[in-house]
Each structure stands twice: as structure tokens, then as C-alpha cells.
BADOLO-922871 format. One record per residue: z, y, x of N, C-alpha, C, O in turn; residue in one letter. Coordinates in steps of 0.001 Angstrom, whole numbers, plus 500000, padded with zeros to 6 digits. Layout:
<nodes>
ZYXZYXZYXZYXA...
</nodes>
This chain:
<nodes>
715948117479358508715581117059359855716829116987360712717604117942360658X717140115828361596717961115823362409718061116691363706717082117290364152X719155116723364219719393117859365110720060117316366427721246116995366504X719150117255367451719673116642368661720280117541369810719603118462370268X721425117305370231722490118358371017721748117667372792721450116516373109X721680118878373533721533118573374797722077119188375677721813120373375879X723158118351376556723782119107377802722873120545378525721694120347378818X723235121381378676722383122460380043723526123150380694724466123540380001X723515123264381523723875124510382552723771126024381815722870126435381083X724995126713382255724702128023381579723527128487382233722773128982381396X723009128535383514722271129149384281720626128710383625719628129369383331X720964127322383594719405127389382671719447127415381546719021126429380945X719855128292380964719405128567379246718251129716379235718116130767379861X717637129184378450716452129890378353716598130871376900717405130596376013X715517132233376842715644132451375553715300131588374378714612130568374364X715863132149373476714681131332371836716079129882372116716024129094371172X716892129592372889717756128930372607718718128472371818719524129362371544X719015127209371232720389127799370003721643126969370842721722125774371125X722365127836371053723903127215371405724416126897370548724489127763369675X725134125424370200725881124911369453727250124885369804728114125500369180X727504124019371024728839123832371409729280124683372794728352125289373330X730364124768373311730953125243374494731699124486375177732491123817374514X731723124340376455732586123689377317734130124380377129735019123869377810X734351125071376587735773124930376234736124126063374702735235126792374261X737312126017374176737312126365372644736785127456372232737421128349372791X735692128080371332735605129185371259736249130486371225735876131574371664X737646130018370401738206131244370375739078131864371681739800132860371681X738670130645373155738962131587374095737744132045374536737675131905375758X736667132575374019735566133098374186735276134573373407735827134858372343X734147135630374232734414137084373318732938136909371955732453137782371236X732513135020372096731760135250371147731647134950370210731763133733370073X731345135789368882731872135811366864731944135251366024732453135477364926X730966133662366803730696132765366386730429131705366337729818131544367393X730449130410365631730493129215366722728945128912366066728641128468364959X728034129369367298726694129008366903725651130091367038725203130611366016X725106130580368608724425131532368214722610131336368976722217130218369309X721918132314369102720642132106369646720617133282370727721013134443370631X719942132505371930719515133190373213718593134221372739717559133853372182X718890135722372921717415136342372783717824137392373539718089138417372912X718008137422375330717895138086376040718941137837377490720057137323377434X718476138184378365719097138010379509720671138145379416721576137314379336X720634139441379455722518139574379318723142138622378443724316138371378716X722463137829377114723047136757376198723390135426377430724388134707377363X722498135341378334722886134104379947723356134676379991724313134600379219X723282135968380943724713136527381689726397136547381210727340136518382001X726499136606379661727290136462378942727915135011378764729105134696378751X726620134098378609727567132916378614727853132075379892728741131244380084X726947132477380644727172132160382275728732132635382631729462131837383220X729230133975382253730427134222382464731311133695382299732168133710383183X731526132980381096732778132273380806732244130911380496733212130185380271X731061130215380382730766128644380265730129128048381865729277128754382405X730529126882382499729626126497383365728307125286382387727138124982382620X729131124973381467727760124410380676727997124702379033729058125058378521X726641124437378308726949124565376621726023123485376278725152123077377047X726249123013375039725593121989374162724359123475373686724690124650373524X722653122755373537721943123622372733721767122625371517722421121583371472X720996122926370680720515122436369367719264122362369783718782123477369985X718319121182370056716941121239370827716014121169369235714917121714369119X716417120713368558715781120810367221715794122168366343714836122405365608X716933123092366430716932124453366197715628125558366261715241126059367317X715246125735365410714497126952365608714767128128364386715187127968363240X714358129357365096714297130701363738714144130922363056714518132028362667X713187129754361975712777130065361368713862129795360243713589129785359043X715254129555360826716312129261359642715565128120358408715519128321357194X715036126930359149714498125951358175716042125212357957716047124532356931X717219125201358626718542124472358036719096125323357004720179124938356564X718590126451356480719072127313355799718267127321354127717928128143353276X718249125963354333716975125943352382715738126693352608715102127413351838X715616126501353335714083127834353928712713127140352302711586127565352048X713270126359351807712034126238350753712385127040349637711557127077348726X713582127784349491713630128264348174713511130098348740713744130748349759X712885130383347025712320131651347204713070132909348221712449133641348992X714447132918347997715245134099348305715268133877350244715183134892350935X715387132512350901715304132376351807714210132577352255714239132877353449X713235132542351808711579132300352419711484133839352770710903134235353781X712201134813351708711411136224352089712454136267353282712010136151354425X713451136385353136714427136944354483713887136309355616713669137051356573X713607135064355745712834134483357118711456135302357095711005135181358234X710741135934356471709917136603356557710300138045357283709609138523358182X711415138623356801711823139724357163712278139667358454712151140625359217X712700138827358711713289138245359885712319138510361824712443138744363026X711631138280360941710323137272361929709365138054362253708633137890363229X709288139265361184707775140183360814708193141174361952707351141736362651X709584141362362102709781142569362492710957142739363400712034143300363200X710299141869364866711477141575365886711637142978366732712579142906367522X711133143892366749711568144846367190712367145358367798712527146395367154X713529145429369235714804145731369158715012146942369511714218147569370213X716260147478369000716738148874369483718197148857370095718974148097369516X718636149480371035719602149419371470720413150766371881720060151576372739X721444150814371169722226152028371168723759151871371819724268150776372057X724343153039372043725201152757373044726178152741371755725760153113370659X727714152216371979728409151676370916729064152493370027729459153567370480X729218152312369181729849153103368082730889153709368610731482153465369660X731107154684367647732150155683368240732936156595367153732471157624366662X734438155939366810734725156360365129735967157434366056736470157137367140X736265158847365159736830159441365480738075159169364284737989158733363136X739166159593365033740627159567364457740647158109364063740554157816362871X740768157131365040740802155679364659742476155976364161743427156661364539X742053154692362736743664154520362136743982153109362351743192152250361957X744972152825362888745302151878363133746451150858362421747670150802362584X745597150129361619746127149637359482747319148742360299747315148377361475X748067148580359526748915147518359253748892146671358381748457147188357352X749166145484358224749590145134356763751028145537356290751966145272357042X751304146265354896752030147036354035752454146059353032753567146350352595X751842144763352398752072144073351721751994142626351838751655142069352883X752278142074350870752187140379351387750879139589350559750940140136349458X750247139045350521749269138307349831749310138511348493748611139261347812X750344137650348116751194136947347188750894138486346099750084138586345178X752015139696346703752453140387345875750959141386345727750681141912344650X750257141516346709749159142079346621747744141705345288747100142459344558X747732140351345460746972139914344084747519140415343271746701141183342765X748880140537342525749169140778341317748351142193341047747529142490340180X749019143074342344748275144659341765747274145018341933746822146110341589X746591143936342645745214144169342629743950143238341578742740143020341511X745088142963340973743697142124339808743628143317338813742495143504338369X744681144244338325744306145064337629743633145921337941742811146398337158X743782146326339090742738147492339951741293147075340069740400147922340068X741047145773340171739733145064339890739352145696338732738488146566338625X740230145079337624739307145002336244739136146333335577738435146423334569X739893147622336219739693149086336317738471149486337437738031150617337229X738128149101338058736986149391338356735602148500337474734627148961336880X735867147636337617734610146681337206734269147834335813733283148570335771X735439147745334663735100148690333340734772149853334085733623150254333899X735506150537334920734371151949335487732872151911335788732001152703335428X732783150899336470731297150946336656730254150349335891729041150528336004X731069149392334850730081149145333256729623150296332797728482150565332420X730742151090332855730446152606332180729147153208332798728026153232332292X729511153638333884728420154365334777727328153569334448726456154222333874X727003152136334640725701151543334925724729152071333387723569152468333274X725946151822332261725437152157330799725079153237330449724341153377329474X725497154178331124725303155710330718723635156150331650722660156592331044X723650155971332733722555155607334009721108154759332417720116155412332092X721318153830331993720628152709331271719923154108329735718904154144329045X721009154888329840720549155214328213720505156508328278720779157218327309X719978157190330000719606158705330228720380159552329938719895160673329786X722007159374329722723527160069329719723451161051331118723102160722332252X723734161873330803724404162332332182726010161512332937727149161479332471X725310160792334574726218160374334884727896160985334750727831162210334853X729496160487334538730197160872334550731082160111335359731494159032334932X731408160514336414732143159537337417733425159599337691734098159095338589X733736160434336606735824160556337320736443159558336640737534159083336955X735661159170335553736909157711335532736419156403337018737037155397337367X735395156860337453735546155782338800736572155873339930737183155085340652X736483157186339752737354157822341626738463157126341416738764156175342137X739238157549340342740793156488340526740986155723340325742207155608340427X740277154305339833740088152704340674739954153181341867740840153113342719X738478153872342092738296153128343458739017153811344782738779153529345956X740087154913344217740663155175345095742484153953345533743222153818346509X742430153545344535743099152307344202743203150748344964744005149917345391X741650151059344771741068149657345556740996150069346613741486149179347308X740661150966347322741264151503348710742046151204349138742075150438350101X743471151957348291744696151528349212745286150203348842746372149899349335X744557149222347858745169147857348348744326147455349491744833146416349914X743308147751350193742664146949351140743456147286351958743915146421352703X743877148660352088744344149127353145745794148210353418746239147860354511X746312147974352184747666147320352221747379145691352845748038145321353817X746550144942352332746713143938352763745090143539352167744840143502350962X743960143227353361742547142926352784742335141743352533741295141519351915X743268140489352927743409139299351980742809139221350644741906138512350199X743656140274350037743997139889348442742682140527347697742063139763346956X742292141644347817741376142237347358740132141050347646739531140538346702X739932140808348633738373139241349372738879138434348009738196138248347002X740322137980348243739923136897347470740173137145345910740392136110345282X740179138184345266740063138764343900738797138435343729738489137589342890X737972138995344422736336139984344287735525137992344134734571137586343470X736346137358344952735542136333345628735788134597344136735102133715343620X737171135096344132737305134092342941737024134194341914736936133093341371X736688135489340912736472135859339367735254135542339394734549135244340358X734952135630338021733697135091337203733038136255336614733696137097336003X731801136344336762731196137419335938729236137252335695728504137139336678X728844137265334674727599136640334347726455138012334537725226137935334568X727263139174334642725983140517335198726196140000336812727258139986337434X724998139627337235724970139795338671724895140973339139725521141005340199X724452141947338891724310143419339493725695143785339862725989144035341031X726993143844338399728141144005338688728807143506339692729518144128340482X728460141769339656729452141425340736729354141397341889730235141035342669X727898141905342256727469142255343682727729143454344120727897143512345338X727863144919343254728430145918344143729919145587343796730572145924344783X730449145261343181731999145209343595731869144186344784732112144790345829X731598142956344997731644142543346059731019143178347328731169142663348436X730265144393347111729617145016348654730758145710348869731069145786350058X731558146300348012732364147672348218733575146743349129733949147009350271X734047145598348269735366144963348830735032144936349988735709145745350621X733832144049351031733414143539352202733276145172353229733688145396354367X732660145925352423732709147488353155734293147980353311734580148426354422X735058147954352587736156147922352969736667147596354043737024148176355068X736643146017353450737544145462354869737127145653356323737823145515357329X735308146147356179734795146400357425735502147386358153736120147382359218X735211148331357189735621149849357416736771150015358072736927150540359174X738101149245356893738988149217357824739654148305358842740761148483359349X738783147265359073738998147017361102738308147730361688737838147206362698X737965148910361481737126149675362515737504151072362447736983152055362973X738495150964361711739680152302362055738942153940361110739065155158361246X738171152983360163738090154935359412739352155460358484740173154675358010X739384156426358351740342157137357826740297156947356287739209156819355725X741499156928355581741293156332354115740127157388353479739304157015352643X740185158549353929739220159501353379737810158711353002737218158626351926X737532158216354193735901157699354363736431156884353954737376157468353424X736617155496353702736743154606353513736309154827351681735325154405351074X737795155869351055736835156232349719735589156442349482735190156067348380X734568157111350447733295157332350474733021156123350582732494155700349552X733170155180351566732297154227351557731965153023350113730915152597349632X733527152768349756733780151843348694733095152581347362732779151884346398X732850154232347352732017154417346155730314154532346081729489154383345180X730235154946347796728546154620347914728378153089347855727333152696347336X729427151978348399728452150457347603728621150306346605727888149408346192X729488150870345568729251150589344287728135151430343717727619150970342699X727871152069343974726946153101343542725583152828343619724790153166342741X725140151953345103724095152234345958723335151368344862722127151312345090X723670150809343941722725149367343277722670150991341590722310150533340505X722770151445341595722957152547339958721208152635339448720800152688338288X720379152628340725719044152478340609718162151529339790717135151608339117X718887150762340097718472149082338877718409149042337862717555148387337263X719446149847337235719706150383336190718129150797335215717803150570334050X717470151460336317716315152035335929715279151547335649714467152046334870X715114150199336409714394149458336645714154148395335372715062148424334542X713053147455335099713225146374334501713745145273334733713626144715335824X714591144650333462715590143913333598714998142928334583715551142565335621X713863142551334165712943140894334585713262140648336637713591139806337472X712694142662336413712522142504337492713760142315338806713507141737339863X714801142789338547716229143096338950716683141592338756717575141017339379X716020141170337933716797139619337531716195138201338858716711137151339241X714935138898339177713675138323339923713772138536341196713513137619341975X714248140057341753714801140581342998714400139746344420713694140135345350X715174138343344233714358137719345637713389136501345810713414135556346599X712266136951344499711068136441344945710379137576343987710304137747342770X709838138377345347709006139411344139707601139214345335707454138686346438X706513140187344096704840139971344433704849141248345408705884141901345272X704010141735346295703965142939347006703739144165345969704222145226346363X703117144199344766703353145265343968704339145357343457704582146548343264X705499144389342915706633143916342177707772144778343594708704145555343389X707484144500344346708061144505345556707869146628345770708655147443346253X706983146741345373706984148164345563708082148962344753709075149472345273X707782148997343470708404149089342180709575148691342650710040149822342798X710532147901343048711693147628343551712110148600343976712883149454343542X711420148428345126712087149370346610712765151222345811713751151883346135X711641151503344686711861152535344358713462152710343113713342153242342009X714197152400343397715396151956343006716450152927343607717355153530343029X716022152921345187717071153906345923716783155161345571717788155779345221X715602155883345526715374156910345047715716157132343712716082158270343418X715679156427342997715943156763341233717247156394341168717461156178339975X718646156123342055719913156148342305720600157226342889721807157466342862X719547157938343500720244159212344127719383159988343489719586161089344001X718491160122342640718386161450341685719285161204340324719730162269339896X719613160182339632720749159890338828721631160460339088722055161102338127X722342160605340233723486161009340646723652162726341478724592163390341915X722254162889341370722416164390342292722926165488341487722701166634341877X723673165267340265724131166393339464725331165849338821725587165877337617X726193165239339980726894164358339532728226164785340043729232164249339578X728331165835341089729260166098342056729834165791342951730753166400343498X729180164390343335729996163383344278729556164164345869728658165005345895X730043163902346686730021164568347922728821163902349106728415162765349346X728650164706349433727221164595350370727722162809351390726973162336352245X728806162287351067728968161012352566728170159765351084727498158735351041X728657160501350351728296159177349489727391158745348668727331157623348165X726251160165348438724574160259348228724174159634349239723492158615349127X724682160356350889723506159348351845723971158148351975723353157620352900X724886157297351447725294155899351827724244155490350743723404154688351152X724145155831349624723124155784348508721548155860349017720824154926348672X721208156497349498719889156820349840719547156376351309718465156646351831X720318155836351792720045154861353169721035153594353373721280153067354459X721435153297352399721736151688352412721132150431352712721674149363352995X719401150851352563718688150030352492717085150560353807715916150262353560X717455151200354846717181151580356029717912150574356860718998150086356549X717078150243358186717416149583359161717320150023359870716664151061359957X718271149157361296717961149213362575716882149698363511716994150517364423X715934149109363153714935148922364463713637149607363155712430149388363252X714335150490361938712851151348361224712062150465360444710896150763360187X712540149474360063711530148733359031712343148741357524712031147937356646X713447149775357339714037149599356106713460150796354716712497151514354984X713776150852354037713326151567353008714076152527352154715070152077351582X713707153996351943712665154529350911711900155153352750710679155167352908X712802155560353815711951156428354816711908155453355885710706155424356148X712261154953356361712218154248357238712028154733358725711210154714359645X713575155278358321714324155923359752715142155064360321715414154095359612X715617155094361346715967154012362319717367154722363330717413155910363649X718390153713363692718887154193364763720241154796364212721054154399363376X720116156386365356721323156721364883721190157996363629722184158585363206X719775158277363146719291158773362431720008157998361059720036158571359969X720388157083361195721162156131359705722581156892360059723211157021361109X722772157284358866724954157502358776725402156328359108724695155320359125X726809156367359448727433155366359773727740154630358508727338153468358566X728382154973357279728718154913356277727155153784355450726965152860354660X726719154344355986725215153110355164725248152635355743725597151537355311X725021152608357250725152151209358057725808150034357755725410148871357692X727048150625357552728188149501357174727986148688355331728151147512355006X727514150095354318726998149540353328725727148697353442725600147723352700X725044148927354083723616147893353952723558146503354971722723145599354958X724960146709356002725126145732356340725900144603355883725856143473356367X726797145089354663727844143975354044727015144230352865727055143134352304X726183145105352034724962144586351089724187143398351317723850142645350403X723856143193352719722863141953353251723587140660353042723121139741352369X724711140628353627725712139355354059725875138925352226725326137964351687X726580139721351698726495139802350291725345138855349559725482137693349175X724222139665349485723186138740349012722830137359349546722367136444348864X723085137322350772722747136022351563723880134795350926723420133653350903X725112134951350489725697134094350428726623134110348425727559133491347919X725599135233347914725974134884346655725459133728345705724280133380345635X726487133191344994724998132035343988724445133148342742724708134286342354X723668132214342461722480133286341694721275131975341407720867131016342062X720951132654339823720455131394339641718423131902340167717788132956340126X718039130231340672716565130393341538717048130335342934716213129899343727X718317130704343478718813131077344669719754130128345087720883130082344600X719276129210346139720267128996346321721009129347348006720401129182349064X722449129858347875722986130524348657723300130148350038723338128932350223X723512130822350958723890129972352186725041130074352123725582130677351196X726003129245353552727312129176353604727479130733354355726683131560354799X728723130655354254729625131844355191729353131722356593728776132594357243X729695130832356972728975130390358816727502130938359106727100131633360039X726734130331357853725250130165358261724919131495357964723961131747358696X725299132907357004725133134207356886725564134605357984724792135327358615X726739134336358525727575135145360170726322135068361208725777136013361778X726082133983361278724766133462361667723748134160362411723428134491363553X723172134264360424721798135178360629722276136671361158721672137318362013X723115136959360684723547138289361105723532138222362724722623138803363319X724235137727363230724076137673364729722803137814365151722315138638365924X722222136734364435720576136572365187720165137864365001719621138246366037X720178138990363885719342140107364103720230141452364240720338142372363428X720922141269365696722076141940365688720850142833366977720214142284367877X720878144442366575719780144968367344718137145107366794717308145945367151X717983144050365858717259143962364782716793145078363449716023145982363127X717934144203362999717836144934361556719393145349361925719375145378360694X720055145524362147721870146085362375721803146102363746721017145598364549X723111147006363887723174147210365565724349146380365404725091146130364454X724280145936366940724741144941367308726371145149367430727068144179367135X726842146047367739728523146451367789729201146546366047730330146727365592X728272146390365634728331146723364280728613145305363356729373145156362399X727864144503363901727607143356363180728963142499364039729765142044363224X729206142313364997730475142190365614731556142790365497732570142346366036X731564144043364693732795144219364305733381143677362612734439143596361988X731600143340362378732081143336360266732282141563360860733075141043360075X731935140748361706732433139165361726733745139157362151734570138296361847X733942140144362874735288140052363605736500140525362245737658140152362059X735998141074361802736744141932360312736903140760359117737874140642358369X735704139930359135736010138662357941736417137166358663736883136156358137X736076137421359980735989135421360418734863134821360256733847134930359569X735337134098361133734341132846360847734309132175358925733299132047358233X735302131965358649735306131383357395736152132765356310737357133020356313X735354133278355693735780134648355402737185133697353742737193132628353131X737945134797353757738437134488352584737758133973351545736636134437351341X738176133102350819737567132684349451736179131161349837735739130267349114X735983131440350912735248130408351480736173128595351021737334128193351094X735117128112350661735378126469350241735130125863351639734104126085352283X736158125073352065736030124098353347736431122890353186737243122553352324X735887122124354015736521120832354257736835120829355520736213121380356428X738355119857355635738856119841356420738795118477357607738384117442357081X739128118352359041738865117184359472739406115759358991739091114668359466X740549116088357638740823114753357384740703114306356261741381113416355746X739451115150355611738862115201354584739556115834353042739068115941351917X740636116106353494741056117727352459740056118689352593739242118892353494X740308119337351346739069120439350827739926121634350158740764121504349266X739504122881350821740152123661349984739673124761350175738449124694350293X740228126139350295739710127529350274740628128476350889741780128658350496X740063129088351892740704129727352472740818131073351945740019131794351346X742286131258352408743248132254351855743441133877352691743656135005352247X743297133479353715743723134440355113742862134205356238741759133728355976X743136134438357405742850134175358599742837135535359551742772136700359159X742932134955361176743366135373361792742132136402363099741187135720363496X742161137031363337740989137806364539741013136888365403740035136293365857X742572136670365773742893136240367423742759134678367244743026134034368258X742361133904366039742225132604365683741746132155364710742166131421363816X739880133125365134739104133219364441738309131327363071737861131220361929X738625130308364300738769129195363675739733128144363009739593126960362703X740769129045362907741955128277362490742681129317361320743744129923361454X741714129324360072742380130413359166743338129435357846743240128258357499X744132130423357431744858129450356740744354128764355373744122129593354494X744154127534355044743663126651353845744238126871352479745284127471352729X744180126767351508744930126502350188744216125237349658743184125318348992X744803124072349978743911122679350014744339122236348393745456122165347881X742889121954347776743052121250346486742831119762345934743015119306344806X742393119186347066742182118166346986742972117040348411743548117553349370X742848115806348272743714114869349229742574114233350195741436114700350228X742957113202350923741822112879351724740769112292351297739864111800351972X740898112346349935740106111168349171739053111766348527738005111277348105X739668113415348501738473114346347890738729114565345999737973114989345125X740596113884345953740953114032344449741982115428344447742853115887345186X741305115812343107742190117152342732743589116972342767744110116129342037X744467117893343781746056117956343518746404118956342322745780119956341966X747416118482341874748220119105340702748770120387341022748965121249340164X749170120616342940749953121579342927749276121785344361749612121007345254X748368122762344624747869123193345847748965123435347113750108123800346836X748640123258348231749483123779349191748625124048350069747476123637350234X749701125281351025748580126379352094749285125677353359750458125352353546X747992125551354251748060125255354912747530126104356204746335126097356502X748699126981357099748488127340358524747700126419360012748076125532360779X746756127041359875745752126130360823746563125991361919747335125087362238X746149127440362655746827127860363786748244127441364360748362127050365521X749592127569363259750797126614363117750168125400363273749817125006364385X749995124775362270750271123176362153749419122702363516749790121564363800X748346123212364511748006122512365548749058123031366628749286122421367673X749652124182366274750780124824367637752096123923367374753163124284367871X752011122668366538753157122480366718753365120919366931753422120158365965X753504120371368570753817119020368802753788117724367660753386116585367902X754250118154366540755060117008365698753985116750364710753835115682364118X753189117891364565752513117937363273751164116669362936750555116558361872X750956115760364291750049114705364465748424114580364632748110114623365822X747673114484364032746408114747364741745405115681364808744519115433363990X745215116620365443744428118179365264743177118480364166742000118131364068X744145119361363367743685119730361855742637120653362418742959121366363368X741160120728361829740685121948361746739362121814360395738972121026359534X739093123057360905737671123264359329736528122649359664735790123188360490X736146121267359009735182120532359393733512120953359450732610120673360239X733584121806358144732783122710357550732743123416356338733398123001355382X731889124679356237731766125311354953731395124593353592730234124199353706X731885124279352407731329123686351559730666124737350231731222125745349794X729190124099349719728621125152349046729224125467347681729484124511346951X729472126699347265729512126967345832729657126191344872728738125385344726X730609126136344054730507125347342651730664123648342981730227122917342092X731342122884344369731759121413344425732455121394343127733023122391342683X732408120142342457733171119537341544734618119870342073734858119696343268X735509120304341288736718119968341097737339121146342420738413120929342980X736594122185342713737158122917343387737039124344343312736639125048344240X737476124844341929737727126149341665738738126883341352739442126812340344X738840127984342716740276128508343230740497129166342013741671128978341693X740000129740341321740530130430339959741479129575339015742170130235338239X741609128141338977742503127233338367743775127478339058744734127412338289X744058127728340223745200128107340601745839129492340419745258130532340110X746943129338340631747825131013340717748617130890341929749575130160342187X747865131965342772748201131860343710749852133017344142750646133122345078X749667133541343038750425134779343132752224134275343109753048135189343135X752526133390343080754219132745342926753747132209344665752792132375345423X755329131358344683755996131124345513755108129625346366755141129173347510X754351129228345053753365127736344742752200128069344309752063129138343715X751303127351344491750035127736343859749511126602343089748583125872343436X750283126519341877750141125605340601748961126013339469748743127134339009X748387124967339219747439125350338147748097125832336756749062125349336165X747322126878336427747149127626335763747480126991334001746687126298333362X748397127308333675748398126484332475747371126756331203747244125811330424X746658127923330938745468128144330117744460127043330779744073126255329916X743924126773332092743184126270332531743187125023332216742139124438331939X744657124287332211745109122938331899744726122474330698744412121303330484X744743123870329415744626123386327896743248123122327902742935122111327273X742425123683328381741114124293328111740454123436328929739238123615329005X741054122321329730740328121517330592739863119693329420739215118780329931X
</nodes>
């Protein structure tokens, strides 16, 4: 269905609104995203402040029908969505001994040491999931040192680790979804200043928080987002049979409850208790909030995924919802608009994948373009600085990210490159094997 843009006045925006555009660039604006929905006064008061007018989307509605709303995995989340508008509102987070990260490393040199630190965790947690599968008593110290590992490369530079987690291949979906919750908890974690201590807690409660599945039937774990309301019961009971697995396990009390309330919400509609608020640890918060984003934008087969934009999105929309709202603004502000590893096209019809990007220039992150304007594969990728190439007079007509492109385009998979040299030349195994 087409989507018709209509001039308004900030003053008359009504709720249930969708803002599309702004009278001037977003990123001189304090808001996370380019694209959000009216659902409350202070949201006018907010854009009344800094817009005298905005473009809405008059065709827009909640029910996220631009979002594949016909396939199974979308249909339940718009269900979840919708069932249970509820809001809660808490006063803002509040992290003690904020650390304030640097980057320690460079991209480049960071992939190298962090692909092995990957594939040392991933074998750690084959282990665990297998031992969990065949009624072993869990044994977790070969996990702690990956994942104390994978720690301090995020900490060094959270580039490289996104786009590790984001480019490899792996056919257990279970696996590649808690390593991908843990990476995204990371990087949350650390723009929001926890101490490497927690941060270890956090990166081992999302790997952990899925150990329950384990227990479960394959069919059903395989089925996950289209299940029956009894199918759906039997699920849910996953978190509980993940934290009795592990209660004789020795791991420390931050990282059972990231386990046993990962999957609790906001506003009390989450599960095994369905406690609410500030009654949730902080530490699950952040896991069940980059668990969500996670699922929303992985491929998976029956599923098909949304973009990076359109997950930032939904998240916004149920910011107070299902996540508190300082929360969900700090994990967009922590990845971008176009998070690492994200496929884009560009305004002059280059296509490529972003590498980096910036807080303070949230729409202008840097490209690794693989294709020409024509949409043909280059031999030898080049990165391209958004932010530079429009700051600079000479550079000719204003480059930016046209849009997110979905999963799996022909002829655009960042894993053919090596990004780790000076160039990011394809891969010569890739070349034979092509």
C-alpha cells in the first residue's frame, strides 16, 4: 500500500501519528530516529520544541502492516504489541561508577583478534548447550575466558566484535542468536558506562539466557515464532528449566537473574512472573531488550526479517511499553540508525555495508561499498566516510543511506571481503570456490 506524506504544524499533531520527515536534519534533533509515532503529549511538546512543521505518514498505522505483517513471526509481535498498551513510567536510569570507554583499538586490527575470540566462545557454548541436551552436569569455566575476552574487545573497539557476530555463517539458529544477544548487550552496556565487571555478567547471562531450549523439543524451538497457545505455554517454560540447569553451576547471582528475567517486561506482561518496572534487574533489561531487537531482525527460515531502521522503530514505538523508554534510547543511540553489518543502498545507487558509525552522526555512518551505481560487484571494496565526504566542498553531490537493504541481496556478502588489511579485497578462497 502506498504511503501519502502530509504537511502539519508541530502544534497540530495529534496522537496515533507517524512522523516521517522534519523541517530540518535529524541529526540536529534529540530524536533516535528518523521515523517515529505520536503516543503522548510531551511526544508534541517535544517536537513542537525544535520543529515548526513535520511531514506525517497519513497512511501509517500500528499495526506495523509495512513490516510483512502477513508472515507468522510478525503477526505474533503485532499481537504483542497491541494486546498490551499499558504504559509505565519510571524516572531514568541511574548506573553507578559510570566508565567512560574509549576506543583502545582500530577496526582493522580489532577483527583479527576478535574472530578468534568468536570461535572460542561459539565452541564454549556448543559445549554447554550439549552437556544441558544429555543431563551432564553444566560445566562453565571453559566459557568465562572467551567471554571474558569478548568483553574486552568490545570494550576496545565495538565495531569489530558487531561486525564479526553480524557477518559469519552458522546453520544452529539458537547459537547464533545468543552470541548475537551477548555482542548487542555489550555494546549496549558499554555506552551506558557499566563497569567491565557487569558487563561480564551481562555478556554471560545472554548467552546463557536461551540454555533452556536445550530442554525443550527440537520442532518446537525450531517453530518458536508461530506457536499454538498450548505450544506457546510449553515454550515460555524454557526460562525456568535454564535457571534450574544452571543453579548448581556456580555462576553468580547477576547472571541467574539476567537468566530468569530476560524475558519479563516493562509494563508486566512478560514471562515466567510477570513482574514489571524496577522490580526487573537492570542487567535483564538490557538482555531482553537486545534479545527482542535480535529476533526482530534475524533471517530464519518461515521468517522473514525486518530491516535495522524498521526494528529501531518498533522499539521506539513500545518504549514505556514493553522497555523503558531511557533504555531503549540509549541501546539506539549505542548501535545507530544503521547498526554495523547492516546492507544499504546508497543515494547514487552504490550498495554496501556498513562498517562503523557515529552517535553525533547518527545518519551518516561509514559504508564499505560493494557494488557501483549500476548495482555490479567491485573487485576491491572501498569505505566510504559519510560524514567526511558530505563535510567536504569538493566531494560533489550529497552522499547519504538511501535505505536498509534486506538480508541475503545477490552479490552482497560482506564475508567475501577481508576487511582486516589496509583494502578490503576479496577473499581469495571465496574467489576459487565462486
Amino acid at each position: 500500500m502506498g504511503v501519502a506524506q502530509k504537511k502539519v504544524p508541530s502544534q497540530n499533531l495529534e496522537i496515533g501519528m507517524f512522523v516521517s520527515d522534519l523541517d530540518r536534519p535529524w541529526h540536529q534533533t534529540p530524536f533516535p530516529i528518523q521515523g517515529f509515532y505520536i503516543r503522548s503529549k510531551d511526544d508534541i511538546d517535544a517536537v513542537a520544541s525544535h520543529c515548526r512543521w513535520v511531514m506525517v505518514d497519513v497512511a501509517e498505522v500500528r499495526d506495523l502492516s509495512e513490516f510483512q505483517a502477513d508472515t507468522p513471526a510478525v503477526v505474533f509481535r503485532r499481537r504483542r504489541a497491541t494486546s498490551a498498551q499499558q504504559t509505565l513510567e519510571l524516572p531514568p536510569i541511574s548506573i553507578r561508577n559510570v566508565v567512560h570507554y574509549v576506543e583502545a583499538s582500530s577496526f582493522h586490527k580489532e577483527v583479527k583478534v576478535g574472530g578468534k575470540v568468536l570461535r572460542d566462545v561459539e565452541a564454549a557454548y556448543a559445549h554447554v548447550m550439549r552437556s544441558v541436551r544429555s543431563g551432564e552436569g553444566v560445566d562453565l569455566q571453559a566459557l568465562s575466558g572467551p567471554v571474558e575476552k569478548m568483553t574486552e574487545s568490545v570494550i576496545r573497539n565495538p565495531d569489530a566484535m558487531l561486525w564479526l557476530s553480524r557477518v559469519r555463517e552458522h546453520d544452529d539458529y539458537t547459537y547464533q542468536h545468543a552470541l548475537n544477544v551477548a555482542v548487542w548487550g555489550l555494546v549496549c552496556g558499554r555506552h551506558m558506562g557499566l563497569e567491565p565487571g557487569l558487563l561480564n555478567h551481562l555478556a554471560m547471562g545472554c548467552l546463557l539466557a536461551q540454555v533452556g531450549k536445550a530442554e525443550l523439543p527440537v520442532e518446537l524451538v525450531r517453530n518458536e515464532h508461530n506457536l499454538s497457545a498450548d505450544d506457546f505455554d510449553l515454550y515460555r517454560t524454557y526460562v525456568d528449566k535454564g535457571v534450574a540447569s544452571l543453579a548448581e553451576s556456580g555462576l553468580s547471582r547477576a547472571v541467574i537473574s539476567i537468566v530468569q528475567n530476560h524475558r519479563e517486561r516493562h509494563n508486566g506482561t512478560g514471562f515466567p512472573a510477570g513482574i514489571r518496572g524496577d522490580r526487573i534487574p537492570l542487567l535483564a533489561k538490557i538482555a531482553g531488550l537486545v534479545d527482542c531487537y535480535e529476533t526482530l531482525i534475524e533471517p530464519r527460515e518461515g521468517c522473514i526479517p525486518m530491516r535495522p531502521a524498521q526494528a529501531v522503530s518498533y522499539l521506539y514505538d513500545v518504549r514505556n511499553i514493553e522497555y523503558q523508554e531511557d533504555l531503549v534510547e540509549a541501546f539506539i543511540q549505542s548501535i545507530g540508525i544503521y547498526p554495523v553489518g547492516t546492507l544499504v543502498e546508497l543515494s547514487d545507487g552504490q550498495c554496501g555495508v556498513v562498517v562503523s558509525h557515529s552517535a553525533e552522526r547518527r545518519l551518516l555512518p561509514k559504508v564499505m561499498v560493494m557494488t557501483d551505481c549500476n548495482k555490479k560487484p567491485l573487485k576491491s571494496a572501498k569505505v566510504i566516510n559519510l560524514a567526511e565526504y558530505n563535510a567536504n566542498p569538493g566531494s560533489g553531490d550529497h552522499l547519504v543511506v538511501e535505505g536498509c537493504l534486506p538480508h541475503g541481496v545477490e552479490g552482497l556478502n560482506p564475508s567475501y571481503y577481508d576487511v582486516t588489511g589496509a583494502e578490503a579485497k576479496w577473499r581469495l578462497t571465496r574467489l576459487i570456490s565462486r
